[in-house]
C-alpha positions in Angstrom: 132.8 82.8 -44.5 132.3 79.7 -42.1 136.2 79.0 -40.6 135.7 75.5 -42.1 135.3 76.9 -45.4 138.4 78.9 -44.5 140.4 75.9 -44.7 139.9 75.6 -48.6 142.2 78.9 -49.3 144.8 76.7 -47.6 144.4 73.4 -49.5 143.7 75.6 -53.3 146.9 77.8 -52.1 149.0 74.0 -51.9 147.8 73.7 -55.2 148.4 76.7 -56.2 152.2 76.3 -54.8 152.1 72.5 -56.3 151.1 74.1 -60.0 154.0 76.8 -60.0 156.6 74.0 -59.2 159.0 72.5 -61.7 157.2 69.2 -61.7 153.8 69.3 -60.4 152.2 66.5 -58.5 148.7 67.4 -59.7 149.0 70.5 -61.6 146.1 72.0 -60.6 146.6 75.4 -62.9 143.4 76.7 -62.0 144.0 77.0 -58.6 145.9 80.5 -58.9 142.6 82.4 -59.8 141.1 81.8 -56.3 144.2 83.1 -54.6 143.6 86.9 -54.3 145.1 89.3 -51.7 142.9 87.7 -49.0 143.1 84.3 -50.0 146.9 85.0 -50.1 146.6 86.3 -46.8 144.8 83.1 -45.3 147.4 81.0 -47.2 151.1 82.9 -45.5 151.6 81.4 -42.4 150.8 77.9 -43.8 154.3 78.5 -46.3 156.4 76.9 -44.0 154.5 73.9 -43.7 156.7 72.3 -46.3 156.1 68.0 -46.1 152.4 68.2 -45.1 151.7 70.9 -47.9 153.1 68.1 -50.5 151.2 66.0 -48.8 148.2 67.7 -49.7 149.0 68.1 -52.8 149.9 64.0 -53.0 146.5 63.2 -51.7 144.6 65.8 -54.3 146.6 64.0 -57.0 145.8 60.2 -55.5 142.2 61.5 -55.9 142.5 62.6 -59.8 143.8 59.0 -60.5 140.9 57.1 -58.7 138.6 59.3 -60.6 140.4 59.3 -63.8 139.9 56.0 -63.9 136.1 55.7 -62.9 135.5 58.6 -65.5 138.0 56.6 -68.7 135.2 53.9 -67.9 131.8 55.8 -67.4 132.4 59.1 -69.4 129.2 60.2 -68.1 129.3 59.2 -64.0 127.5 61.4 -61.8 130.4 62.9 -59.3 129.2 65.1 -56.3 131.5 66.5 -54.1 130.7 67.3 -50.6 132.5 70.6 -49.4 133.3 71.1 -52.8 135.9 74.3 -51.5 137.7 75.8 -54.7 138.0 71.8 -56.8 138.4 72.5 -60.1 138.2 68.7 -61.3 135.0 69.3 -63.4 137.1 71.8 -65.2 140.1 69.5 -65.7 139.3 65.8 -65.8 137.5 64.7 -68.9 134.1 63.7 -68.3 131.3 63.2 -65.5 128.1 65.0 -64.3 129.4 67.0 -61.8 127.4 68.3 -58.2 129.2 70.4 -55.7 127.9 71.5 -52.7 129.4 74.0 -50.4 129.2 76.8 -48.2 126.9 80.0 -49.7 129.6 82.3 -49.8 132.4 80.1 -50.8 130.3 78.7 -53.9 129.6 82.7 -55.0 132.8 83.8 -55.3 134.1 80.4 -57.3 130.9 81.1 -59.6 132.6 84.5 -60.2 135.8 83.0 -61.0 135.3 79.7 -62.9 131.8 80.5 -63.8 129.9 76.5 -64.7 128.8 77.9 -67.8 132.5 77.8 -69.0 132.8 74.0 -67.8 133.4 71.5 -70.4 131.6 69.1 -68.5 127.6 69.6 -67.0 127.9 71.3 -63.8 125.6 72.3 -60.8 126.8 74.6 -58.0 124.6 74.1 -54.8 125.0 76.3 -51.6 124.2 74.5 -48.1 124.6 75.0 -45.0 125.7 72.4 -43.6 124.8 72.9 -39.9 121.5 74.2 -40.7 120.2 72.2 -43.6 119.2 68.6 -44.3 122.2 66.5 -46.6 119.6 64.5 -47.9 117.1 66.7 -48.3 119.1 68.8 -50.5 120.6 65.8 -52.3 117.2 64.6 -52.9 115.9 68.1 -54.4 119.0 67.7 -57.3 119.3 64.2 -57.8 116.6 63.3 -60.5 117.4 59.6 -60.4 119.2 56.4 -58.9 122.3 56.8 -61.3 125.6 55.3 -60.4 127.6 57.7 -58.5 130.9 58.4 -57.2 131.3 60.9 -54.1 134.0 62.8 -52.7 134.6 63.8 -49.6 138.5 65.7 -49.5 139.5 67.5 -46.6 136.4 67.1 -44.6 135.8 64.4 -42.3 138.2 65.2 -40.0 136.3 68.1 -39.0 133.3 66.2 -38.4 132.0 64.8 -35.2 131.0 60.8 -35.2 127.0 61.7 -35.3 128.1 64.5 -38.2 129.4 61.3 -39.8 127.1 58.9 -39.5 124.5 61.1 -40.7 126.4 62.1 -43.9 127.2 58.7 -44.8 123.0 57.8 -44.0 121.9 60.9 -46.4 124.4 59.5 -48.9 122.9 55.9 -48.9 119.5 56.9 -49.3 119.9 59.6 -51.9 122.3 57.3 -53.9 121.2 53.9 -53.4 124.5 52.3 -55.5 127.7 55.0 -55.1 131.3 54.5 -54.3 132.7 57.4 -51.6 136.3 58.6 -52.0 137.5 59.9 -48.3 140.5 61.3 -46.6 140.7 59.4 -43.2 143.2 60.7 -40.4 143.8 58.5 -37.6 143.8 60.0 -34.4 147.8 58.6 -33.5 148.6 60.8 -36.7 147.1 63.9 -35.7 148.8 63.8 -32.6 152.4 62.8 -33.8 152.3 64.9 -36.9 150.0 66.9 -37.6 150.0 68.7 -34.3 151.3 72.3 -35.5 149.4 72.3 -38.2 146.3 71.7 -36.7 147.3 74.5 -34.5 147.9 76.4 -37.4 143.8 76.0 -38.9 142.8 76.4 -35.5 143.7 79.9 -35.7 141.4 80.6 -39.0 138.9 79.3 -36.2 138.5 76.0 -37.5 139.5 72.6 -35.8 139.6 68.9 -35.9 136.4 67.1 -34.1 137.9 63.8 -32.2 139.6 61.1 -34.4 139.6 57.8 -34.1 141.8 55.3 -33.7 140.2 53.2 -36.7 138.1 55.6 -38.7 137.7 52.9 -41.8 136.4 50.5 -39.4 133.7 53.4 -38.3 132.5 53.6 -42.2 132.2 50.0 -42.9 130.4 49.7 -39.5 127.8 52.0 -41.5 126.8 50.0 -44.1 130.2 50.4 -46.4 132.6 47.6 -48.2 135.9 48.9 -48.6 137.5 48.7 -51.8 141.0 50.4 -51.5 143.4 52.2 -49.7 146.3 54.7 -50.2 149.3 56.0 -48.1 148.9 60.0 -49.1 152.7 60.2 -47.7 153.3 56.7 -49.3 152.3 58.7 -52.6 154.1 61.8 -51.8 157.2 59.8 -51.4 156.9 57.8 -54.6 156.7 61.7 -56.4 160.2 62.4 -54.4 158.2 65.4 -52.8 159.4 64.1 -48.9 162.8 62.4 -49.2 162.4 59.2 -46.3 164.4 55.9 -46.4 162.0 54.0 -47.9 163.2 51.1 -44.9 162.5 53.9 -42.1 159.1 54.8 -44.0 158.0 50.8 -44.1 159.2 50.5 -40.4 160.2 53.1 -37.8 157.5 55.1 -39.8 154.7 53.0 -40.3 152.1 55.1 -38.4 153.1 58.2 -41.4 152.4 55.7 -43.7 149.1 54.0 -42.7 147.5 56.9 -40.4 146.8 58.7 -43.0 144.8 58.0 -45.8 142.8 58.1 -49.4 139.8 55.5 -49.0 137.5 54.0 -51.7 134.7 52.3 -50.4 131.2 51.0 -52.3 127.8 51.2 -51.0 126.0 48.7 -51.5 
């Protein structure tokens, strides 16, 4: 498996971890299925990651809502999700035409597991490789019209470069002319004040983080994007009593924990 596609036994085994707890943040009960003996394996020395695993699980759970929401209005929104890893939102949120695109390998074994033919909502598995293949031109060969859309893109961008970027977000606008994108952003201050040992952590599973930037928001608007919202993924862990922070240190002394990083919504056009 590519070591990018490593990375999602770590987020599904924070979900797992988030599920078993006493009150969940996003209660992702599915997650448990992926976590075998290797998948287990991957997941140990990320255990004692405590705040930036609740974190994760915050920002999975700021995600749900936003798409909640879009779903509650348009039952049936076409949602893709680029480097789909082990999501099981097709099989848990009411609603939507789902597309997920990921590594070959990673997409077989969650076929095995959660098969789409046992999804209650339409669902299409697509393998790519994603430094080999064409976004749009895969895009194009399973998108049949110009239907509203609503993409995600969890727990990816900070591994791509600026041209990886750019490129994503330029397949994205001309295989769904009118879509709104739903990204993680990370700051590059943040990953250096705290999310150093972590980082450190992936980039023993042999993947890493491409170079951040100081404004990443500002780089997606730049390319043809309106932003339409914005929220604190520790802000939101804090408000579930998962970190414990004076909320006066968190709106002050810790303001960079608050705004470096991020759930985005923006809207194309």
């Amino acid at each position: 498996m590519d070591p990018i596609a490593k990375t999602a036994y770590y987020c599904c085994g924070v979900r797992m971890l988030d599920a078993q707890s006493a009150q969940p943040v996003c209660g992702d009960h599915l997650a448990e299925r992926f976590m075998d003996a290797e998948g287990r394996a991957l997941f140990q020395p990320f255990l004692r990651f405590t705040a930036p695993n609740r974190s994760n699980a915050a920002r999975h759970r700021i995600i749900d809502d936003l798409l909640r929401d879009r779903l509650a209005a348009d039952p049936g929104l076409r949602v893709v999700l680029l480097g789909a890893g082990f999501d099981t939102r097709a099989f848990r949120l009411a609603g939507g035409q789902w597309l997920e695109l990921d590594q070959a390998p990673l997409i077989a074994r969650k076929s095995r597991i959660l098969p789409e033919s046992d999804c209650p909502n339409p669902l299409r598995r697509v393998p790519i490789d994603f430094a080999r293949q064409s976004l749009s031109h895969v895009l194009a060969d399973h998108l049949d019209d110009d239907a509203p859309a609503v993409v995600v893109l969890e727990g990816v961008s900070m591994y791509l470069s600026r041209d990886a970027l750019a490129t994503s977000l330029a397949a994205l606008k001309a295989c769904l002319p009118s879509h709104s994108l739903i990204c993680d952003l990370m700051t590059r201050h943040f990953a250096r004040r705290y999310g150093a040992r972590l980082r450190a952590q992936i980039a023993r599973l042999g993947g890493d983080f491409s170079e951040l930037m100081d404004d990443p928001a500002a780089f997606v608007i730049e390319h043809g994007y309106r932003h339409a919202g914005r929220h604190s993924i520790a802000g939101r862990a804090l408000d579930h009593g998962s970190i414990r922070i004076p909320r006066w240190v968190f709106n002050s002394l810790l303001r960079s924990l608050r705004d470096g990083y991020r759930v985005h919504l923006f809207e194309h056009p």
